[in-house]
C-alpha distance (Angstrom), angle and dihedral (degrees) to the residues before:
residue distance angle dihedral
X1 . . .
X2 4.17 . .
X3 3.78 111.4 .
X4 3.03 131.8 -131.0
X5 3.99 136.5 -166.7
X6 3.70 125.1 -132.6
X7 3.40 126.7 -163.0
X8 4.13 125.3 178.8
X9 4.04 112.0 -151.8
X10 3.11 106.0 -170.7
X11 3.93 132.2 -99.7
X12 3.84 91.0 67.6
X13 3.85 91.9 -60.0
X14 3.49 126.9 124.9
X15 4.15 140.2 176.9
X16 3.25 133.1 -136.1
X17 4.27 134.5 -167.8
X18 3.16 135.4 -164.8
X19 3.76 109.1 -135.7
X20 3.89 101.6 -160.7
X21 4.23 92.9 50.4
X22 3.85 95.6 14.6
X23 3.81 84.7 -127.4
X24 3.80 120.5 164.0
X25 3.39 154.0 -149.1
X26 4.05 148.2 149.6
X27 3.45 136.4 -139.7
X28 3.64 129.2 -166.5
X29 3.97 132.7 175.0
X30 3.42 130.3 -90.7
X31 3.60 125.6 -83.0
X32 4.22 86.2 -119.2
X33 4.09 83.4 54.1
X34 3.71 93.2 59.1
X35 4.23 88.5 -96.7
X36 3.49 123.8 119.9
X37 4.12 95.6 -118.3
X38 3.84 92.5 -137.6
X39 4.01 93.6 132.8
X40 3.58 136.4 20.4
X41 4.45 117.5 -52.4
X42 3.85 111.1 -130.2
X43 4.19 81.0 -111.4
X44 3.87 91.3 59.4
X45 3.46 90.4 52.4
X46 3.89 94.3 47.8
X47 3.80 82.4 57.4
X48 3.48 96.0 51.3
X49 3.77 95.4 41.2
X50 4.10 89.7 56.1
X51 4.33 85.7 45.1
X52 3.79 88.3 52.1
């Protein structure tokens, strides 16, 4: 299994790597969650993951 490192920052924001590629990315909730919707939610992702 590839791991991964998660790391919450606060304000409904977290970051995530990708350990193999060091690749990453950020997520944060949507402005009608109390986020600020400047990057992907976890649920858009979910719905890209299943399109992919």
């Amino acid at each position: 299994m590839v791991k991964t490192i998660t790391m919450y920052e606060g304000g409904l924001r977290c970051s995530m790597v990708h350990e193999p590629s060091g690749a990453q990315f950020s997520t944060d909730a949507p402005v009608d969650n109390n986020g600020k919707g400047e990057s992907f939610s976890p649920t858009d992702l979910v719905g890209a993951a299943l399109a992919g």
